[in-house]
DSSP file (Angstrom, degrees, kcal/mol; ACC not computed):
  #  RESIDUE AA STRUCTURE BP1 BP2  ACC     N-H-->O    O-->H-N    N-H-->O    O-->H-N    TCO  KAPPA ALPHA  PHI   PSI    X-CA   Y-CA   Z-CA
    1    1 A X              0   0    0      0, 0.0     2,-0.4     0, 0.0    19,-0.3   0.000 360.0 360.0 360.0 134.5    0.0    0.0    0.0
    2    2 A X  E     -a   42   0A   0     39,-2.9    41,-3.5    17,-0.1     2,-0.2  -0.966 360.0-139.0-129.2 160.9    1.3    3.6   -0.6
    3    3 A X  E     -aB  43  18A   0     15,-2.7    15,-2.9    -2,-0.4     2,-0.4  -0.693  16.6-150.0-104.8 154.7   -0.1    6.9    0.9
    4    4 A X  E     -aB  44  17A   0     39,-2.1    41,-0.8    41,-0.3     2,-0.4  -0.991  13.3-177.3-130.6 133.5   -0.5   10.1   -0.8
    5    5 A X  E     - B   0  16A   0     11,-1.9    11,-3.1    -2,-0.4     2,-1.6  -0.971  20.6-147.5-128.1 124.6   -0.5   13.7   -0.1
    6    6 A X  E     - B   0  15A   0     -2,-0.4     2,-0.2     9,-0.1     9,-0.2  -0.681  18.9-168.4 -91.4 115.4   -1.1   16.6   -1.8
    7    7 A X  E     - B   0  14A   0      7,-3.3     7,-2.2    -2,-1.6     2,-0.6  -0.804  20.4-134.0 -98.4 153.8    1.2   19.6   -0.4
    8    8 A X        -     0   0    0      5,-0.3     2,-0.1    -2,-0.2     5,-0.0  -0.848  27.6-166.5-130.0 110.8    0.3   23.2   -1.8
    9    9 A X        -     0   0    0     -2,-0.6     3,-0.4    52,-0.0     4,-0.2  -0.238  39.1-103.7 -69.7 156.7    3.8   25.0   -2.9
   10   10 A X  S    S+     0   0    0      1,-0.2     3,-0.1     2,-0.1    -2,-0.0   0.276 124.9  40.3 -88.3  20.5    4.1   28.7   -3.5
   11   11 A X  S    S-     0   0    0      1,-0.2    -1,-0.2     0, 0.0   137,-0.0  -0.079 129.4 -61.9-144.7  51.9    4.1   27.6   -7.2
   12   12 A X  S    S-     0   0    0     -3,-0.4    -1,-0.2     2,-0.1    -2,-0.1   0.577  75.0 -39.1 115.4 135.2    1.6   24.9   -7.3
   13   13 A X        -     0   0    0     -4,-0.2    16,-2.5    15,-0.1     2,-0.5   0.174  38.5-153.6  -5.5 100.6    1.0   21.6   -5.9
   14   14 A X  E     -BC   7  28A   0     -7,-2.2    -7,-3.3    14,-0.2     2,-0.5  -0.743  16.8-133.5 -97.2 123.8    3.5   18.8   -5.2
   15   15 A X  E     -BC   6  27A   0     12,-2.2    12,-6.0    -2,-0.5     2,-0.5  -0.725  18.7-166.2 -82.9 117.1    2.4   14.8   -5.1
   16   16 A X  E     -BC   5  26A   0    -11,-3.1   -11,-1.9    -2,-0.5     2,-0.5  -0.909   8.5-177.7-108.3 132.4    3.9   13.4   -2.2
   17   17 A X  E     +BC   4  25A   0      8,-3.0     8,-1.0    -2,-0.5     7,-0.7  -0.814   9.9 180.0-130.1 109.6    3.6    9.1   -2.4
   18   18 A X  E     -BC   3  23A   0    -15,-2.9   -15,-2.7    -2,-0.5     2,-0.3  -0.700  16.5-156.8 -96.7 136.5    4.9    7.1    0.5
   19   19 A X  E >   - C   0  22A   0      3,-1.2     3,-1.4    -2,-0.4   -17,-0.1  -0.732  49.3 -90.6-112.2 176.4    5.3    3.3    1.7
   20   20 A X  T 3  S+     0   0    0    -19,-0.3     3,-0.1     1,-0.3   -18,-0.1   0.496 127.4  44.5 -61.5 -30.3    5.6    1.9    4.8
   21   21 A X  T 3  S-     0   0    0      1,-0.3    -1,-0.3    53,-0.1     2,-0.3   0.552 118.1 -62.9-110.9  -8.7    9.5    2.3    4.4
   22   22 A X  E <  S-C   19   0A   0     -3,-1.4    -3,-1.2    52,-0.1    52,-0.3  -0.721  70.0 -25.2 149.9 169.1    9.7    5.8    3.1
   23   23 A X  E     +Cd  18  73A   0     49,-1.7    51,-4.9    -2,-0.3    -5,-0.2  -0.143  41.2 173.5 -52.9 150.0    9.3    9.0    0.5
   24   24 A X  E     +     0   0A   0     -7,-0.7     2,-0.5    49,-0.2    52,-0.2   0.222  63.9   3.8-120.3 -51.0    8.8    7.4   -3.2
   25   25 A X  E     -C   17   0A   0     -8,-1.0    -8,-3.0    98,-0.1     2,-0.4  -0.876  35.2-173.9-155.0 142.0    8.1   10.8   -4.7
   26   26 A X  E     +Ce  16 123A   0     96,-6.7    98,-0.9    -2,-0.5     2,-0.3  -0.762  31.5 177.8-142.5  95.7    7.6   14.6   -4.6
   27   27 A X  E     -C   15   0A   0    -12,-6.0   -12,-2.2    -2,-0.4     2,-0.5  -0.771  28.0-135.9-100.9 135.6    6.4   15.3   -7.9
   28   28 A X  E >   -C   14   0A   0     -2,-0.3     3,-4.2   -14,-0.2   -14,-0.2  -0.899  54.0 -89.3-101.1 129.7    5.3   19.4   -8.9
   29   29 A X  T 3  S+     0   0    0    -16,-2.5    -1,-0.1    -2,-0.5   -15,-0.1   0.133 113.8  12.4 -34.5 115.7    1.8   18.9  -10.8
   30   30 A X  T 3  S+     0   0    0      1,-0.3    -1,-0.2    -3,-0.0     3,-0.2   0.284  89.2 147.5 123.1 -47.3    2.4   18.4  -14.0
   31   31 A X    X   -     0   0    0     -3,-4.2     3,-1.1     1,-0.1    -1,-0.3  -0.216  62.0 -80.5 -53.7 140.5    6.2   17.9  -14.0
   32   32 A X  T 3  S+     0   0    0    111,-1.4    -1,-0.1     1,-0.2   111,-0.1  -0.078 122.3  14.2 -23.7 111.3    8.1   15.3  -16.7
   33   33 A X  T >  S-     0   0    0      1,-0.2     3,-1.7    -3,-0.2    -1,-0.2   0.889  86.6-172.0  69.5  50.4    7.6   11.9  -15.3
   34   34 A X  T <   -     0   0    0     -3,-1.1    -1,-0.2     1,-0.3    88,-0.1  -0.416  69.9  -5.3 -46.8 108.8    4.9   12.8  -12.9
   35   35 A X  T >  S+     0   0    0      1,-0.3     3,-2.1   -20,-0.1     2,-0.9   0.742  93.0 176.5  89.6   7.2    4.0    9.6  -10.5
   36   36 A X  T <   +     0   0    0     -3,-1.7    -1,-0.3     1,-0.3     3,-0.1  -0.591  58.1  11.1 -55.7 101.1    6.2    7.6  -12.4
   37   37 A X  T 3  S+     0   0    0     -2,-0.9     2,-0.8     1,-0.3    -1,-0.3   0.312  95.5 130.0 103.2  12.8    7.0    3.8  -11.5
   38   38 A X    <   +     0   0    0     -3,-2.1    -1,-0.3     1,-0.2     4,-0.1  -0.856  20.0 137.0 -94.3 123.3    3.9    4.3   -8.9
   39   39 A X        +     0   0    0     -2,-0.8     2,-0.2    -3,-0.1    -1,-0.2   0.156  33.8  82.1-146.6  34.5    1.8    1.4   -9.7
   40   40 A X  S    S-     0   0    0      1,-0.1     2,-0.3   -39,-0.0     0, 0.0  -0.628  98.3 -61.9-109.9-164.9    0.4   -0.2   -6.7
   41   41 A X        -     0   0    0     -2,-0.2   -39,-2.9     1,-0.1     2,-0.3  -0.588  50.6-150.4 -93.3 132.2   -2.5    0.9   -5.0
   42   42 A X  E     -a    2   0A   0     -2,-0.3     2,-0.6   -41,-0.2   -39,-0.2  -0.859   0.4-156.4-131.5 135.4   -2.3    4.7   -3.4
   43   43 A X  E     -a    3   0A   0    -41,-3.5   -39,-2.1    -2,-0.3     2,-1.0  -0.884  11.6-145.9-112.7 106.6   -4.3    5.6   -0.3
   44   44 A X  E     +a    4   0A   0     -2,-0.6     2,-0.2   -41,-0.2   -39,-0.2  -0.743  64.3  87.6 -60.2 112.3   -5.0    9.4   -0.3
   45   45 A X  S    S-     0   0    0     -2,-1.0   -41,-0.3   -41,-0.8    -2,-0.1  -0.518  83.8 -46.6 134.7 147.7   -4.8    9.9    3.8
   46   46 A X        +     0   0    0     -2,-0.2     2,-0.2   -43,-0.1   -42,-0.1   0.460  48.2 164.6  -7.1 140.7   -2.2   10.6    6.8
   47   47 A X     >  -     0   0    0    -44,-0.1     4,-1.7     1,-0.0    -2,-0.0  -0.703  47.1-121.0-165.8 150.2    1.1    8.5    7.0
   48   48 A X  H  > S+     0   0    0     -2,-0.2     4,-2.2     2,-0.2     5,-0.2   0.822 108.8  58.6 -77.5 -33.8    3.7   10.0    9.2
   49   49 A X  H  > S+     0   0    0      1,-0.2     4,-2.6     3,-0.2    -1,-0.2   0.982 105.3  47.5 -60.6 -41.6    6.3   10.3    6.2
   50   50 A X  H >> S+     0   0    0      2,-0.2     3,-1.6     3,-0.1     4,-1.5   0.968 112.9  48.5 -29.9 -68.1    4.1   12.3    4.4
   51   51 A X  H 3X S+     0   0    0     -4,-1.7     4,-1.2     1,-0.4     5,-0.4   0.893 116.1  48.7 -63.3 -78.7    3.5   14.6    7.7
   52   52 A X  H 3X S+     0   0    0     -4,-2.2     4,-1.1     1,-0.2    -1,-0.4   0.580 108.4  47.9 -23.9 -44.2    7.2   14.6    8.0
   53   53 A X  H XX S+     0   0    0     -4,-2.6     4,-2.2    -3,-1.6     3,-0.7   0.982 111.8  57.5 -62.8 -64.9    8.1   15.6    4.3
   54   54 A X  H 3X S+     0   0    0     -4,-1.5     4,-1.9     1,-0.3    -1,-0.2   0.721 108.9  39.4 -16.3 -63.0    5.4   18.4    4.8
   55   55 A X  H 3X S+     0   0    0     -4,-1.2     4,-3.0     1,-0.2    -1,-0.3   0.882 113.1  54.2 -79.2 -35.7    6.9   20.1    7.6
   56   56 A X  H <X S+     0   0    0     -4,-1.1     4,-2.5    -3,-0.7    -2,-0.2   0.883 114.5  40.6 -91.5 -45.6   10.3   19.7    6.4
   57   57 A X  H  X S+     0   0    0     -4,-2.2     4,-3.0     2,-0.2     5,-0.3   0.919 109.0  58.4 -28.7 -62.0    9.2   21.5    2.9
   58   58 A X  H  X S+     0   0    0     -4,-1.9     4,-1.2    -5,-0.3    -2,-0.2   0.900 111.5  47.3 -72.2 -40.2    6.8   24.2    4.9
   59   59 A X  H >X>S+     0   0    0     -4,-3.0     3,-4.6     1,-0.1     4,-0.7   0.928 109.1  56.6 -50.8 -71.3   10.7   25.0    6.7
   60   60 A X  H 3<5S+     0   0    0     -4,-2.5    -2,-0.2     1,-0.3     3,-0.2   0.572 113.4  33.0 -21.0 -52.3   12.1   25.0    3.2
   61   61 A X  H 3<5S+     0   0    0     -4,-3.0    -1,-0.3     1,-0.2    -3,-0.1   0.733 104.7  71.0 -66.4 -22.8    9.8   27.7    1.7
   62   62 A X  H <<5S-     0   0    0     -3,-4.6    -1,-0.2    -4,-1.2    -2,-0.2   0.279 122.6-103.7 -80.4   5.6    9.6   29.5    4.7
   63   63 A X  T  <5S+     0   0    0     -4,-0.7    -3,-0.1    -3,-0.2    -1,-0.1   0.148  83.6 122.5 111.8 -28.5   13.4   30.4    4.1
   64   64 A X      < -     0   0    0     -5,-0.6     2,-0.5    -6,-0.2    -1,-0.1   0.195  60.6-134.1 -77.9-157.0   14.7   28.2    6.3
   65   65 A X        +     0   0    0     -3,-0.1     2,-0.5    -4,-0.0    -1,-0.1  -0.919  34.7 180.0-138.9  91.3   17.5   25.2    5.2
   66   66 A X        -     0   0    0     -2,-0.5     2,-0.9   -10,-0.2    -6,-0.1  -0.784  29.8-108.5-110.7 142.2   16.3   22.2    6.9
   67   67 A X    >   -     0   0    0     -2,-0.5     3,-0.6     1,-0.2     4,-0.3  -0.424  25.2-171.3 -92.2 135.8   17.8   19.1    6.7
   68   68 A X  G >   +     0   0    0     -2,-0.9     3,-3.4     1,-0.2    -1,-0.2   0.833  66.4  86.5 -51.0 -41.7   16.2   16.0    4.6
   69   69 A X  G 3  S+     0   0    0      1,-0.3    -1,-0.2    20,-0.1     4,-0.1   0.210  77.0  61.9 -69.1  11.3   18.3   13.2    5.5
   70   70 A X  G <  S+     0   0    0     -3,-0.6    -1,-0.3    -2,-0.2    -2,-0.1   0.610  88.0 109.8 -75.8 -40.9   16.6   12.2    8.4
   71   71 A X  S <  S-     0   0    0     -3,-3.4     2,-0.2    -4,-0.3   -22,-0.1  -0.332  79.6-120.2 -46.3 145.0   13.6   11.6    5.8
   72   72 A X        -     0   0    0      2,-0.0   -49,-1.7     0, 0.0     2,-0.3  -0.542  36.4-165.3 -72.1 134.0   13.0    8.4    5.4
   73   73 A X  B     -d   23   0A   0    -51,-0.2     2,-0.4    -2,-0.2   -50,-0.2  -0.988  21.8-173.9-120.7 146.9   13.6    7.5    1.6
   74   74 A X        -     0   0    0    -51,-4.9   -52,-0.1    -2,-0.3   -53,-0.1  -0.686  27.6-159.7-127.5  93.8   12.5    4.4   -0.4
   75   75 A X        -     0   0    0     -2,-0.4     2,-0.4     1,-0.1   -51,-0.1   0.034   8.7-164.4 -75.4 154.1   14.2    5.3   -3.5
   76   76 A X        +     0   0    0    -52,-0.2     2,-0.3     5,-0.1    -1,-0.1  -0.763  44.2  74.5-137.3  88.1   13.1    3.5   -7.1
   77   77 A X  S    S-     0   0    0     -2,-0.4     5,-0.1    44,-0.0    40,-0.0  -0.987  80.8 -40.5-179.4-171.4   15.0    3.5   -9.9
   78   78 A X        -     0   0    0     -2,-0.3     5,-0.3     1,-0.1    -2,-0.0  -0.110  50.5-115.9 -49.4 152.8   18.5    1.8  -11.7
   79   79 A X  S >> S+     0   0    0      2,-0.2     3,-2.5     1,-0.2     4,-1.5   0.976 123.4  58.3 -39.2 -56.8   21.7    1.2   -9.7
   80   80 A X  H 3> S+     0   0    0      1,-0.3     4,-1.5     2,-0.2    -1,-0.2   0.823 113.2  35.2 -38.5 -65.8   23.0    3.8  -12.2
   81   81 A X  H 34 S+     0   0    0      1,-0.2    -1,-0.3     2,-0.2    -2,-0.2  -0.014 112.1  58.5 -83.0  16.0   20.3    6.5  -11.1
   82   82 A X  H <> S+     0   0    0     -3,-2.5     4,-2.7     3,-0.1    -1,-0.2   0.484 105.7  53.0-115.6 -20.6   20.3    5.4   -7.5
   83   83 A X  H  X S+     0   0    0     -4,-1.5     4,-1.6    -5,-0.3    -2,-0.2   0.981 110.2  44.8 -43.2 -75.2   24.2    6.3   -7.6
   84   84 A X  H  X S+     0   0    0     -4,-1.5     4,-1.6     1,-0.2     5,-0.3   0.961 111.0  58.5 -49.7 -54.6   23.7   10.1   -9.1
   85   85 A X  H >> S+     0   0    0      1,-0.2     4,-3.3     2,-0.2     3,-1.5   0.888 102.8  49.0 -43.7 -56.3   20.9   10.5   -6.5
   86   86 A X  H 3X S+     0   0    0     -4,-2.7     4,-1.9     1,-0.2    -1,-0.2   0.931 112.2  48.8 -28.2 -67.4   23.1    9.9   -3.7
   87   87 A X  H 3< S+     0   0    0     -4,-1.6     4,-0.4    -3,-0.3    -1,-0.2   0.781 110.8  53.0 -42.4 -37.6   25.7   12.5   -5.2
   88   88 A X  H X< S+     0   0    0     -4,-1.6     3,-0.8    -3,-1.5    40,-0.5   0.832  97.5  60.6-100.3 -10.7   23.0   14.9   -5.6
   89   89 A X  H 3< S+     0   0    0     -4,-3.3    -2,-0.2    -5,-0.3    -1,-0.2   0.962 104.9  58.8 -42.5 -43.4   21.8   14.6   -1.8
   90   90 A X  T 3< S+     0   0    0     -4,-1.9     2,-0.3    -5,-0.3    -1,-0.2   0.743  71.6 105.6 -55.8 -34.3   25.5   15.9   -1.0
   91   91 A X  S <  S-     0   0    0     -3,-0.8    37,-0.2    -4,-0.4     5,-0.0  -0.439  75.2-125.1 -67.8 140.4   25.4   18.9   -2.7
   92   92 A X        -     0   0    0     -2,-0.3     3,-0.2     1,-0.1    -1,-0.0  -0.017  25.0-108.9 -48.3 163.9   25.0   22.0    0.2
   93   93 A X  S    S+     0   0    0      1,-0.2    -1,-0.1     3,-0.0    -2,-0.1   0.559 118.4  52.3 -62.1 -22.5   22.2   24.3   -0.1
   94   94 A X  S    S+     0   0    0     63,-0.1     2,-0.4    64,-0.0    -1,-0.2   0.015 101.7  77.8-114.4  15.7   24.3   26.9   -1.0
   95   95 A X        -     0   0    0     -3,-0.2     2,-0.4    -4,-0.0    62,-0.0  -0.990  48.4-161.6-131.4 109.5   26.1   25.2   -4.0
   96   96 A X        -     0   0    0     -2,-0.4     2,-0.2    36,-0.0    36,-0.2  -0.976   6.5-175.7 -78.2 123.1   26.0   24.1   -7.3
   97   97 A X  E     -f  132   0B   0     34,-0.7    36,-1.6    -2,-0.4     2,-0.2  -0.532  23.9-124.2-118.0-177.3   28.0   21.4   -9.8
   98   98 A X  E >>  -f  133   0B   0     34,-0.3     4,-1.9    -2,-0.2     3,-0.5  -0.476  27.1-100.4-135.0 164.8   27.8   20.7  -13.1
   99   99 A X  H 3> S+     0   0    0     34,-0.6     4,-2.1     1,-0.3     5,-0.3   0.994 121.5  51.4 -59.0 -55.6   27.0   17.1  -15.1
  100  100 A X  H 3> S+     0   0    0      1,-0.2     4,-1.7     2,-0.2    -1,-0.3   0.767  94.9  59.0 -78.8  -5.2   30.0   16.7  -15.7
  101  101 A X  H X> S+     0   0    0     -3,-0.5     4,-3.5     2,-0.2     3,-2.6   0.941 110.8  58.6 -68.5 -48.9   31.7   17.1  -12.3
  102  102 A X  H 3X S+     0   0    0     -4,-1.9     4,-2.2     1,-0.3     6,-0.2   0.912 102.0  44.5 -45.3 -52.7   29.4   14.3  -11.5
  103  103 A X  H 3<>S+     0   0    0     -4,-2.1     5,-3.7     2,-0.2    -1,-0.3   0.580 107.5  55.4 -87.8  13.6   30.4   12.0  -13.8
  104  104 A X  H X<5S+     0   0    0     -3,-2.6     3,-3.1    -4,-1.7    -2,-0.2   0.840 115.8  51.7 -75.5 -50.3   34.2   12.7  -13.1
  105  105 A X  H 3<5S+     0   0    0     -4,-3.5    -2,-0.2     1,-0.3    -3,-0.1   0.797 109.7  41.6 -12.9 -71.5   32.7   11.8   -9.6
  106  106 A X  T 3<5S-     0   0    0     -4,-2.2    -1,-0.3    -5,-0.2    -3,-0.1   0.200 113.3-120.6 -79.7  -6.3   31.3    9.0  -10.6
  107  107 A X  T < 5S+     0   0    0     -3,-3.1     2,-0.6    -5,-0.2    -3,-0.2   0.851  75.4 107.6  64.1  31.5   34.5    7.8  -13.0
  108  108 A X  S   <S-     0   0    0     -5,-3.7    -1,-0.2    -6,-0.2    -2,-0.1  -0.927  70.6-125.0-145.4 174.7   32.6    7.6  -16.3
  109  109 A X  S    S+     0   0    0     -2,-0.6     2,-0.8     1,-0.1     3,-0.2   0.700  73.7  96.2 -82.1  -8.8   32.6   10.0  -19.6
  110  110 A X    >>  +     0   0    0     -7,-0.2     3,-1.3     1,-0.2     4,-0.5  -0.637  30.1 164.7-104.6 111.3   29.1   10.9  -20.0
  111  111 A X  H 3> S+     0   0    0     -2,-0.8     4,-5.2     1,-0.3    -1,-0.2   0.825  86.9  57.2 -56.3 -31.1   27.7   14.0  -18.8
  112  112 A X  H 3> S+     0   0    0      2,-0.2     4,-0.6    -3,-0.2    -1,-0.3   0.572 106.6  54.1-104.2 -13.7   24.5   13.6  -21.0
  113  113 A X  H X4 S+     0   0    0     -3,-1.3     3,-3.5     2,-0.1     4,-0.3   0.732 111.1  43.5 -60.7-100.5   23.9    9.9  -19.1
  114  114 A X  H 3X S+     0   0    0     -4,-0.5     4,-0.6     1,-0.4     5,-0.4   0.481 108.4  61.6 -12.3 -51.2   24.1   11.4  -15.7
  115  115 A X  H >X S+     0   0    0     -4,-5.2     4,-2.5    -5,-0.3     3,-1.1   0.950 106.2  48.1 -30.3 -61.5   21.7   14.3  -17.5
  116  116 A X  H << S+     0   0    0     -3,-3.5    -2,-0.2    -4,-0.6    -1,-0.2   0.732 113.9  41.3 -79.8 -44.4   19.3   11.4  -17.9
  117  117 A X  H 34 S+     0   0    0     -4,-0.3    -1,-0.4     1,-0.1    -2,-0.2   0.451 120.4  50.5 -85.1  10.8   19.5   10.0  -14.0
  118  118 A X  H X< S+     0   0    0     -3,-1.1     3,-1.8    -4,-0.6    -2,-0.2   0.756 108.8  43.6-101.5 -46.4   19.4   13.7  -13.1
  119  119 A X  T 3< S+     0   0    0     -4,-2.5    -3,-0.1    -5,-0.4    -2,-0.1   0.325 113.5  64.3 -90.3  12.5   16.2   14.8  -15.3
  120  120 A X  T 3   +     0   0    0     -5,-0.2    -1,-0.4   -39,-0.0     2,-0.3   0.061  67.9 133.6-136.8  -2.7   14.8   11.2  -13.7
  121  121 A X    <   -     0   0    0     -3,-1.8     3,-0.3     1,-0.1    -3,-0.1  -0.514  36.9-173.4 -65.6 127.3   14.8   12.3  -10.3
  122  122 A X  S    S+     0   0    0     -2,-0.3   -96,-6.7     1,-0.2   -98,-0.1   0.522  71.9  73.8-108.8   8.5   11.5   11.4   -8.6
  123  123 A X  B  > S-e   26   0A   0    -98,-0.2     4,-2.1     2,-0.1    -1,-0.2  -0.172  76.1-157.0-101.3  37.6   12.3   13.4   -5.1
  124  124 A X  T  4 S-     0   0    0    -98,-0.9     2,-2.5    -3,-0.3     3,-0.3   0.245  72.4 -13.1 -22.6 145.4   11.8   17.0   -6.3
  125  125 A X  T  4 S+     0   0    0      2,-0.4    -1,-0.2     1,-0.2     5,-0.1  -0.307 131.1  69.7  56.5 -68.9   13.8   19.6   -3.8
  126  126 A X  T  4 S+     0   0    0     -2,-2.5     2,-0.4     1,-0.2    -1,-0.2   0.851 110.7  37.8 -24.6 -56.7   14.4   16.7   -1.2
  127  127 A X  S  < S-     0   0    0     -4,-2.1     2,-1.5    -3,-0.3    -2,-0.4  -0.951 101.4-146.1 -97.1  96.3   16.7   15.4   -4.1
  128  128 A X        +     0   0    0    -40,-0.5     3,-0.2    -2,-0.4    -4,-0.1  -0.451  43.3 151.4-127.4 109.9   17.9   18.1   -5.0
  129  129 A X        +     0   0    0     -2,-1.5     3,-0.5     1,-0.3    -1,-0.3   0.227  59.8  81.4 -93.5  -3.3   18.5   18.1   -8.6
  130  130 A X  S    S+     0   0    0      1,-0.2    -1,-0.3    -5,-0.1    -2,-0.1   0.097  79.0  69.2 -69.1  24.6   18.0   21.7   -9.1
  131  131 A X  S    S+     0   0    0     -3,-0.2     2,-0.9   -35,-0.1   -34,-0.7   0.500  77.4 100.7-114.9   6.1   21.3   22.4   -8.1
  132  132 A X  E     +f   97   0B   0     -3,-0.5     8,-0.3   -36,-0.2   -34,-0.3  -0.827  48.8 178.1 -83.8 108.5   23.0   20.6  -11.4
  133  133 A X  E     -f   98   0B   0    -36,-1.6   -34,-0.6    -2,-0.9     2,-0.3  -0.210  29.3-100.1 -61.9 167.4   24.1   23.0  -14.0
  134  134 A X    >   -     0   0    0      4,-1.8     3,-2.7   -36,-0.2    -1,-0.1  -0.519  47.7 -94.6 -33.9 155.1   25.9   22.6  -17.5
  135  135 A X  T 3  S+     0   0    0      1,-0.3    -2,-0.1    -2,-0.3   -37,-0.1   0.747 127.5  53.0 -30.4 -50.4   29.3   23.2  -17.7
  136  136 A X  T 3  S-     0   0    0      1,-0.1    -1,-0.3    27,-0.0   -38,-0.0   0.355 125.7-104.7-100.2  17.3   29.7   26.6  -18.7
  137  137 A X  S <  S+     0   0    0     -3,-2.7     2,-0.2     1,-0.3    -2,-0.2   0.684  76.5 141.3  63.6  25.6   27.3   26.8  -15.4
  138  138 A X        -     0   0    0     24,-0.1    -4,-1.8    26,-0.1     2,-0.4  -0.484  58.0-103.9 -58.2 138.9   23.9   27.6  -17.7
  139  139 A X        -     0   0    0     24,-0.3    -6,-0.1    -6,-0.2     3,-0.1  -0.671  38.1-162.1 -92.1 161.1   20.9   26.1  -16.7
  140  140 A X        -     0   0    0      1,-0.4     2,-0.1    -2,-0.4    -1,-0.1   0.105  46.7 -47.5-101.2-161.9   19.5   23.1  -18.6
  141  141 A X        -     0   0    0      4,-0.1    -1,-0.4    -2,-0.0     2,-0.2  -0.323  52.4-163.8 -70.0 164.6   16.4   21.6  -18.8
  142  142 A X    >   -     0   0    0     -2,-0.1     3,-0.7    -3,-0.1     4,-0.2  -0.905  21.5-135.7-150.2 135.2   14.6   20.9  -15.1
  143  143 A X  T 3  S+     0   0    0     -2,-0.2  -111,-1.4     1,-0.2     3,-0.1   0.782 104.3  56.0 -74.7 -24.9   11.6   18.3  -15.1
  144  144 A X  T 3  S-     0   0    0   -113,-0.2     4,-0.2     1,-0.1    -1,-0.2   0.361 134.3 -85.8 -79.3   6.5    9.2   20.7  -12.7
  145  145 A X    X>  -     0   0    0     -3,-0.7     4,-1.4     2,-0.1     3,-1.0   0.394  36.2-100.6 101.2 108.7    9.9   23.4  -15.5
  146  146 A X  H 3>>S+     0   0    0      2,-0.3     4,-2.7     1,-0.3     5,-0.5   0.933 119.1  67.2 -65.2 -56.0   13.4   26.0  -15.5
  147  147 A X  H 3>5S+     0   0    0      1,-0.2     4,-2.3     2,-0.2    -1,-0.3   0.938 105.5  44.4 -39.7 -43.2   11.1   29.0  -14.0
  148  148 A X  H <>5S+     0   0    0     -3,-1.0     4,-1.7    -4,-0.2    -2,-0.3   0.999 114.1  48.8 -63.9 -61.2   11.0   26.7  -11.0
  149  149 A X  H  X5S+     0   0    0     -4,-1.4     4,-2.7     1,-0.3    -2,-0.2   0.753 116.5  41.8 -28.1 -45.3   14.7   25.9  -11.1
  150  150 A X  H  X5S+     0   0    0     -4,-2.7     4,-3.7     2,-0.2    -1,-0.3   0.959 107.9  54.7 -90.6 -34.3   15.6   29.0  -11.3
  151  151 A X  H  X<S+     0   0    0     -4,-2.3     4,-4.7    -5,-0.5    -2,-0.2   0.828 114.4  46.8 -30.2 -47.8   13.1   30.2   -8.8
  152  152 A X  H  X S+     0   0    0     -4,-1.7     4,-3.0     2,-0.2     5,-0.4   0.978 113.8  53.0 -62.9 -62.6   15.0   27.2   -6.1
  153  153 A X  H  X S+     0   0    0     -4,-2.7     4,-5.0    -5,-0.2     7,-0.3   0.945 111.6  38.3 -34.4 -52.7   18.3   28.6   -7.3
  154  154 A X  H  < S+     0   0    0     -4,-3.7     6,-0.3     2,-0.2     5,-0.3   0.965 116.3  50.0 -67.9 -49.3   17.4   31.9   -6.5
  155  155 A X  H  < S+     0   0    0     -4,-4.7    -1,-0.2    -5,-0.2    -2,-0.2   0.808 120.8  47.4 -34.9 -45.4   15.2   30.8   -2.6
  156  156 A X  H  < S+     0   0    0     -4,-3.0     2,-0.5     1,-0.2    -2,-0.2   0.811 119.2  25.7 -91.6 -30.9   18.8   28.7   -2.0
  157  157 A X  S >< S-     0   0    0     -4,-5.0     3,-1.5    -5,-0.4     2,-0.3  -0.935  81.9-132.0-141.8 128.9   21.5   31.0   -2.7
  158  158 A X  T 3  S+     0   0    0     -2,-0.5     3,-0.1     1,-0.2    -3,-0.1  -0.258  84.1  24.1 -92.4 160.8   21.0   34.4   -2.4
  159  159 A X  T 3  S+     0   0    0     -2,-0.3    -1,-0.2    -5,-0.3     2,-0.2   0.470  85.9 161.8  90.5 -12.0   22.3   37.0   -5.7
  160  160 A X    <   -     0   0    0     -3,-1.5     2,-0.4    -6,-0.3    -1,-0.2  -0.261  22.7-164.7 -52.9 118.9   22.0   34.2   -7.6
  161  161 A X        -     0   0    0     -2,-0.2     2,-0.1    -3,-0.1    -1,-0.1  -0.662  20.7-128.4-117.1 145.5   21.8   34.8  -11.3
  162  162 A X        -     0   0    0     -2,-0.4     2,-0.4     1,-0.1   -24,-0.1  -0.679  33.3-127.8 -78.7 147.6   20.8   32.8  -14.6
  163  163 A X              0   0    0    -26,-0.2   -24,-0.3    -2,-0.1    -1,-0.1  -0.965 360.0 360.0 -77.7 101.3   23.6   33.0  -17.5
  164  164 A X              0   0    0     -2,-0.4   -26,-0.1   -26,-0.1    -2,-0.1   0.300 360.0 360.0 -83.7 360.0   22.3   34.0  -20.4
């Protein structure tokens, strides 16, 4: 059984989907692979990860930098793409890296894989995969949508500016 929650953003609704062992997904309505890989049966009502993810968000917007890794996670996806996730828990709040630092990280030549476990992230913000750049430090594509991306950028490090 998994639980579901909708939490209300200040730029539109995130699906939160939980098991018994931990966050699945934090999807913003709408976003590239919305709810993706959920296909057992989802119980809209209370689960204490939910209520956790919630509060721990409601810091987040509220300005503050609260930390995730106490969430419980039960992550879904390749060894390959459970690898990058990890890497992108690590980055600080205050920080950005680039594909490719990751996959010198990660010891292998493609940026444009790594793109692919990046843009594949099912943890919006939790996982937080708006902090991956291109090289020259441009932003890329974002699955919630680059107005959001840049929006996080801008909420996480302050002066922060897109490169045109």
């Amino acid at each position: 059984m998994l639980y579901k929650q909708i939490y209300k953003s200040p730029f539109g609704s995130i699906s939160l989907i939980a098991s018994d062992k931990g966050l699945i997904g934090a999807w913003f309505e709408g976003q590239k692979y919305y709810e993706k890989g959920v296909t057992e049966e989802v119980s809209v009502t209370s689960h204490h990860v939910l209520e956790q993810a919630c509060d721990l968000l409601t810091s987040y917007f509220s300005g503050e930098n609260p930390d995730f890794s106490p969430l419980p996670l039960d992550l879904r996806g390749t060894a390959f793409q459970l690898r990058v996730w990890k890497i992108l828990q690590e980055i600080p709040a205050d920080h950005t890296t680039t594909y490719g630092q990751i996959a010198k990280e990660l010891g292998i030549q493609s940026g444009q894989a790594i793109g692919g476990a990046v843009g594949r992230n099912p943890l919006s913000i939790i996982i937080p995969c708006h902090r991956v750049l291109s090289g020259d430090g441009k932003l890329t594509g974002y699955a919630g949508g680059l107005d959001k991306k840049i929006w996080l950028l801008q909420h996480e490090i302050p002066g922060f500016e897109v490169k045109k």
